[in-house]
KEMIKE-40982 format. One record per residue (C-alpha): residue number from 1; residue in three letters; chain; x negated, y, z negated. Coordinates in pm, 1 decimal. Layout:
residues N
  pos  code  unit         u         v         w
  NUM   ALA     A         X         Y         Z
...
//
This chain:
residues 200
  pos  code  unit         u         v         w
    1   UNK     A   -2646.0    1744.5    -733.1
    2   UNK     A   -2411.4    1666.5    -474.1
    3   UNK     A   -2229.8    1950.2    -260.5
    4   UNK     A   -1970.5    1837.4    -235.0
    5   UNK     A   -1980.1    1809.6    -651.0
    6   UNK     A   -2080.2    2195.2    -651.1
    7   UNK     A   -1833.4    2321.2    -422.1
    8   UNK     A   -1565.6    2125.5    -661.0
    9   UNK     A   -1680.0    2254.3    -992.2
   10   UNK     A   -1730.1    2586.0    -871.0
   11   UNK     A   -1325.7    2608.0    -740.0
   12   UNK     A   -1233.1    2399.0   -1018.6
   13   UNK     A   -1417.8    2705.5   -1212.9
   14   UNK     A   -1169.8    2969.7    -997.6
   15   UNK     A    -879.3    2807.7   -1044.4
   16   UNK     A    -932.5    2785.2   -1414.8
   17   UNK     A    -947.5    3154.4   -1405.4
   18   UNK     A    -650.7    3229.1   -1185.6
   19   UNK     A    -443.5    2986.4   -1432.8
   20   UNK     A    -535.2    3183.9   -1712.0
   21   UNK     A    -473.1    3574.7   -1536.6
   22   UNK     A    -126.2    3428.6   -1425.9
   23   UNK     A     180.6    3625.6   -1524.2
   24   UNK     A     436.0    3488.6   -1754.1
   25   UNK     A     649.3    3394.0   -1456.9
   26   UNK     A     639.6    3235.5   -1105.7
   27   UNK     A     683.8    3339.6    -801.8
   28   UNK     A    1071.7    3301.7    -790.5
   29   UNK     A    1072.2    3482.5   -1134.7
   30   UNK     A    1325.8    3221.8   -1203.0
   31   UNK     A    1020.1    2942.4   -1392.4
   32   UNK     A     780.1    2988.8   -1643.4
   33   UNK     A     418.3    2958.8   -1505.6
   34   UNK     A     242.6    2627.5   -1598.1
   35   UNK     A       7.3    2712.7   -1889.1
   36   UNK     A    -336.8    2715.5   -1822.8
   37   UNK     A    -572.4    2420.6   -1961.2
   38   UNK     A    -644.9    2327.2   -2301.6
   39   UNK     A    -964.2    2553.0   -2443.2
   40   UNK     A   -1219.8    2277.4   -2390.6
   41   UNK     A   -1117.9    2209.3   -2031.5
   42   UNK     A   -1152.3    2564.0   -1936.6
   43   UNK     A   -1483.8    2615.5   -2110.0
   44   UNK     A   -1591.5    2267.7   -1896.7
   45   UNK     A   -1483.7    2377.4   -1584.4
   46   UNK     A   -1650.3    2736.1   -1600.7
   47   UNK     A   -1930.2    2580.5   -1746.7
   48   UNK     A   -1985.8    2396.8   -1437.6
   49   UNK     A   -1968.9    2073.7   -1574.9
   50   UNK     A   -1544.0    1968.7   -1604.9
   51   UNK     A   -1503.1    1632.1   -1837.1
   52   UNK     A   -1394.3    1333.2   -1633.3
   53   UNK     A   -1555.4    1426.5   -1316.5
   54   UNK     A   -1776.8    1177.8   -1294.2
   55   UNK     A   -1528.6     931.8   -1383.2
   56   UNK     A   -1269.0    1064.0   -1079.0
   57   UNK     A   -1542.9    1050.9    -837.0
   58   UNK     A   -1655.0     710.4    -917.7
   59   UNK     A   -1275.1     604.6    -896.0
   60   UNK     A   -1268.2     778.5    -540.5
   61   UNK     A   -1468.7     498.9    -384.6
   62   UNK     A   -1224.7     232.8    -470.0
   63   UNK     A    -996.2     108.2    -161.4
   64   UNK     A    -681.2     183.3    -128.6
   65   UNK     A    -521.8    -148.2    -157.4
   66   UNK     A    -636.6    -149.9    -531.2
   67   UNK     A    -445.8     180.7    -612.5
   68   UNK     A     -66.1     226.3    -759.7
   69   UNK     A     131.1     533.7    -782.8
   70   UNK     A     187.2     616.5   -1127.8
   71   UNK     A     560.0     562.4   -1167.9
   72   UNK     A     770.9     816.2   -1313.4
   73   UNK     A    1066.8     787.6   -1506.2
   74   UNK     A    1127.2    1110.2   -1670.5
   75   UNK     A    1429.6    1332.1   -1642.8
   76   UNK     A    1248.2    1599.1   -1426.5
   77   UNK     A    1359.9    1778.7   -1154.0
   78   UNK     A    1304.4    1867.6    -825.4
   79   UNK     A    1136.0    2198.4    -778.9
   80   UNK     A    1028.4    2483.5    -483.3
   81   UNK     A     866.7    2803.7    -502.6
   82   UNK     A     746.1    2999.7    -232.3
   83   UNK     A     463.7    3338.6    -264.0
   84   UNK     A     283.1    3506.0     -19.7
   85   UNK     A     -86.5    3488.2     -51.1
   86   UNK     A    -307.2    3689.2     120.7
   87   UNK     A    -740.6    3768.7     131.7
   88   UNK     A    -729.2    3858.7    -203.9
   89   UNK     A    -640.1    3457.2    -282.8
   90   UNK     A    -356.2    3441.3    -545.4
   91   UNK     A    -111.9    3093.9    -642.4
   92   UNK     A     180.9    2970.3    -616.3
   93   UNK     A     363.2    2759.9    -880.5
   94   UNK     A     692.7    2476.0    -906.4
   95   UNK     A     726.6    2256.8   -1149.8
   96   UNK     A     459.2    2243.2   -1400.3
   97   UNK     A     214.3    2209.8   -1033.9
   98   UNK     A      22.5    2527.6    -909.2
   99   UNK     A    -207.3    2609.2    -655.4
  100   UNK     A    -473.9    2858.7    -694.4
  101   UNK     A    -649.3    2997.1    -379.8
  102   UNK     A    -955.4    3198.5    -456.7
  103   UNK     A   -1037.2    3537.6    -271.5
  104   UNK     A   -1127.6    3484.7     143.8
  105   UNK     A    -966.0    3122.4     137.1
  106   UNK     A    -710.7    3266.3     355.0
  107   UNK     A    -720.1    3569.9     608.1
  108   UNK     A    -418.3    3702.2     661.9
  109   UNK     A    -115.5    3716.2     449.1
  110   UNK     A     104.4    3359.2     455.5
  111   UNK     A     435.1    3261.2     249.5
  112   UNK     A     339.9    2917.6     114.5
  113   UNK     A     596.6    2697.6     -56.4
  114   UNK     A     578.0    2454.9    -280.8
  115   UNK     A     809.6    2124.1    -355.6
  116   UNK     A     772.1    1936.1    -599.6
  117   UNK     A     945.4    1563.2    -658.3
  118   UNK     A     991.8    1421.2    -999.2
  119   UNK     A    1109.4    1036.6    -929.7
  120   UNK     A    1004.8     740.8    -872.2
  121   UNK     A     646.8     959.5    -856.9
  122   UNK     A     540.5    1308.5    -867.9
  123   UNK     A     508.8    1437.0    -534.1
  124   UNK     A     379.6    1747.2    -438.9
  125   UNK     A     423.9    1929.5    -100.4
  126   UNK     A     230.6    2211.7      14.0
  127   UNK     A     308.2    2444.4     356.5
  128   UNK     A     163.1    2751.8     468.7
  129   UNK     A     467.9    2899.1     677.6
  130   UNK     A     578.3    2659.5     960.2
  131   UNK     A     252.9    2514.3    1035.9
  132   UNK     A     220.2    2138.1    1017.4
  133   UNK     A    -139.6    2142.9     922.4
  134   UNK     A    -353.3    2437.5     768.6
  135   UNK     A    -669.2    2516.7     686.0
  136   UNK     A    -837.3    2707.4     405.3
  137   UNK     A   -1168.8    2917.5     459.4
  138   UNK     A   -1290.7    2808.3     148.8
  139   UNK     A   -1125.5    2490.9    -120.5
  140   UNK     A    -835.4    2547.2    -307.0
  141   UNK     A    -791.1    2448.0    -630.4
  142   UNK     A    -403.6    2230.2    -692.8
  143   UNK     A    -287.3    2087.6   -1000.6
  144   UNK     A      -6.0    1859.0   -1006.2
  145   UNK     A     188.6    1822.3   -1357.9
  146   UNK     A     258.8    1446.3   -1463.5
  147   UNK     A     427.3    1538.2   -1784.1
  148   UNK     A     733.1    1403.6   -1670.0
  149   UNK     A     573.6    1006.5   -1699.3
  150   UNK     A     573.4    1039.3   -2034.1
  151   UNK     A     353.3     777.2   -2143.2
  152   UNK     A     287.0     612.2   -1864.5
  153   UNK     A     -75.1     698.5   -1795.9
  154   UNK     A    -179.3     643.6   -2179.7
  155   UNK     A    -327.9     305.4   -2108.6
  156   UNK     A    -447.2     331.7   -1762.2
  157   UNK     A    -797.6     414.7   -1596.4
  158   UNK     A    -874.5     770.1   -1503.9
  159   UNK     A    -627.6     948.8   -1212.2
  160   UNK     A    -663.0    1087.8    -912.3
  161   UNK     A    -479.5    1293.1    -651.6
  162   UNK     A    -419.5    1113.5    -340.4
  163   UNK     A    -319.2    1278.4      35.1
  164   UNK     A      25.3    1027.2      70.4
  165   UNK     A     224.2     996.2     412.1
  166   UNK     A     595.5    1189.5     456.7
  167   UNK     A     796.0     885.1     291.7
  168   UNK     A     532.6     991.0     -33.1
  169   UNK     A     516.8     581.2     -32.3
  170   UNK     A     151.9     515.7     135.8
  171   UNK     A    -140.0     670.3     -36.4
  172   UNK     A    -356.9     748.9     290.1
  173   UNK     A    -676.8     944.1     102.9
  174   UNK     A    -830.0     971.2    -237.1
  175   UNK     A    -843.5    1357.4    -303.5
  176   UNK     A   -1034.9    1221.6    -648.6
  177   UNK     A   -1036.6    1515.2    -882.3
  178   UNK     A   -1022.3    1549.1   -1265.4
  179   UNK     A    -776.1    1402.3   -1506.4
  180   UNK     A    -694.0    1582.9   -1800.8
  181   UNK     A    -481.5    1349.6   -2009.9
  182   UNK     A    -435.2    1596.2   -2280.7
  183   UNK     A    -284.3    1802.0   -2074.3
  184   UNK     A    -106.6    1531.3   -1853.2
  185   UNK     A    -188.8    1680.3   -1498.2
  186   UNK     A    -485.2    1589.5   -1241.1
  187   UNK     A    -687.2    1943.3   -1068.9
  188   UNK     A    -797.3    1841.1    -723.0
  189   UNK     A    -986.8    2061.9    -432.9
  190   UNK     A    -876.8    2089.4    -106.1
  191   UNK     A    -937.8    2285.8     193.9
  192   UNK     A    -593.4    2165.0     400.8
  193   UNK     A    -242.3    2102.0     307.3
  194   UNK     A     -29.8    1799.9     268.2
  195   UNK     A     144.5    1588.6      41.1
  196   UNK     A     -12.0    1495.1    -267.5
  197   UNK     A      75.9    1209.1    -522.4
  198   UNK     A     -87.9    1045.6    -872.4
  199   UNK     A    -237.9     739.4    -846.2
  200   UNK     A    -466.5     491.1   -1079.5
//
């Protein structure tokens, strides 16, 4: 198998675990948390073997000329939350969209803050203080919440995350990732931040 297929079901694994021992709240106090994955999707991903996988990864290999955003339409609003995360990994949470950063992904305590764009597509953006660019020890786990398309995924091929440019407009890197359409949101692994989108 792959390493690069290990290393993502094993964070996938983690950050099924630090969605489910999540408070009731965010960071801000001010949002409920997103819940954590249906029962089979957790079971999959600590399992070692998350459904759809396969599937994302195959779709990662396709250009980028061939690949859409998935257009959004729903009445959702703009989000931010910010939490300090430290050695002892933690998450933070806007949204519906979390990030979960296992133990010794980063070494010293650093706010991160999340935004999160509901229209014309989800957007997420991820910083770690004022840095342009950072980098994790070890992959993160993110989720990004596309309830707010409503149907708009029923009929399309499997999603995937995608690294998009400032405007949120050019998709410049298939993150692949899994795509839980019961739960309408795509988990991803990363080991830098950026601006994520959906695509298909």
């Amino acid at each position: 198998m792959p390493l690069a297929t290990q290393t993502l079901r094993r964070v996938l694994a983690l950050g099924v675990v630090a969605l489910f021992a999540t408070a009731c709240s965010d960071s801000t106090g001010t949002n409920a948390a997103p819940s954590a994955p249906n029962a089979n999707l957790a079971v999959s991903a600590a399992a070692g073997s998350p459904p759809g996988l396969a599937v994302a990864a195959a779709n990662k290999n396709k250009g980028k000329g061939s690949r859409q955003l998935l257009a959004c339409n729903g009445p959702k609003s703009n989000a931010q939350s910010k939490a300090v995360i430290g050695p002892e990994g933690g998450f933070v949470a806007a949204g519906g969209s979390i990030m979960a950063v296992p133990p010794g992904a980063v070494p010293v305590a650093t706010t991160f803050t999340m935004s999160v764009k509901g229209m014309p597509a989800v957007r997420v953006d991820i910083r770690a203080g004022n840095a342009d660019h950072y980098v994790f020890q070890r992959p993160v786990v993110v989720t990004i919440d596309y309830s707010s398309c409503g149907s708009a995924a029923d009929n399309l091929p499997a999603l995937s995350a995608w690294y998009v440019d400032n405007s949120g407009n050019t998709l410049l890197e298939d993150m692949g990732g899994m795509d839980d359409r019961g739960g309408r949101r795509v988990f991803f692994a990363t080991d830098h931040l950026s601006g994520y989108a959906v695509a298909y």
